[in-house]
N, C-alpha and C positions, 0 to 999 in steps of 0.2 A: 504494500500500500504506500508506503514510504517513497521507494522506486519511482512509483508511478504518480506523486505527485512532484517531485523530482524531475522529474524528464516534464508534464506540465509546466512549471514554472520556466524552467528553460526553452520552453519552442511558446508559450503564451504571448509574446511578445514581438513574433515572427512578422512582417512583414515582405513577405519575398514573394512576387506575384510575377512569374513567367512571362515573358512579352515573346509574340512568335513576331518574326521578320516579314514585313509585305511580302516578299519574291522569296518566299520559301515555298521548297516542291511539296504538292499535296502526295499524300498518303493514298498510293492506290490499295486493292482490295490485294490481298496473299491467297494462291492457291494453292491449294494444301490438300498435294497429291491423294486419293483412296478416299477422300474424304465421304462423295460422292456415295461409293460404295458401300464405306461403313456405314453409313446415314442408310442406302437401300435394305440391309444385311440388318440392322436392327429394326426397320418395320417390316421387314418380312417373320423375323422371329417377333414381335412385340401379335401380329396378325395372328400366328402360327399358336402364339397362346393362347390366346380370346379363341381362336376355336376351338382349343384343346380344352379349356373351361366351360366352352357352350357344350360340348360333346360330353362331356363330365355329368355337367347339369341335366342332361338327357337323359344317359345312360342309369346313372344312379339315383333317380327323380328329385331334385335339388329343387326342382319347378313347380313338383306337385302340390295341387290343391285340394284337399279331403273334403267333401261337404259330410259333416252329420260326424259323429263317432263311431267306433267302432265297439257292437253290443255283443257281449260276451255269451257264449252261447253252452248250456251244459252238455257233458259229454261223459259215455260210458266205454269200458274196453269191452269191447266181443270179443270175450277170454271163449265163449262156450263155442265159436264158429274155428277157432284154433282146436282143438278137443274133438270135435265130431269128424272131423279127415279120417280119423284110424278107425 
């Protein structure tokens, strides 16, 4: 904390404002080899996910909508239709 009001007090007082030259050359844009590609190669995978999540969503019903509950229903073993074979 000390530091950092330290380095404040020293630059608080700054005055130093950059002047560019009239007949200085402008900044053209940098082409920046693969870029292109890389930019194609990540919305091909960014695509490639969103369907692999819709496909998801299908398969394992993420989308389903139940109307009503589901009513429990009694139930017996037919032990006596296993028994009557022999």
């Amino acid at each position: 904390m000390a530091r950092r009001a330290a380095e404040y007090n020293e630059i608080k007082d700054c005055t130093f404002v950059p002047s560019t030259l009239p007949g200085a050359p402008e900044l053209k844009p940098v082409e920046i080899r693969g870029l292109d590609r890389h930019l194609e190669l990540k919305e091909l995978q960014k695509r490639k996910e969103e369907e692999l999540a819709l496909r998801e969503a299908e398969v394992f019903g993420l989308n389903c909508k139940f109307e009503g509950n589901t009513v429990p229903e009694p139930f017996e073993f037919n032990t006596e239709a296993r028994y009557d074979k022999n």
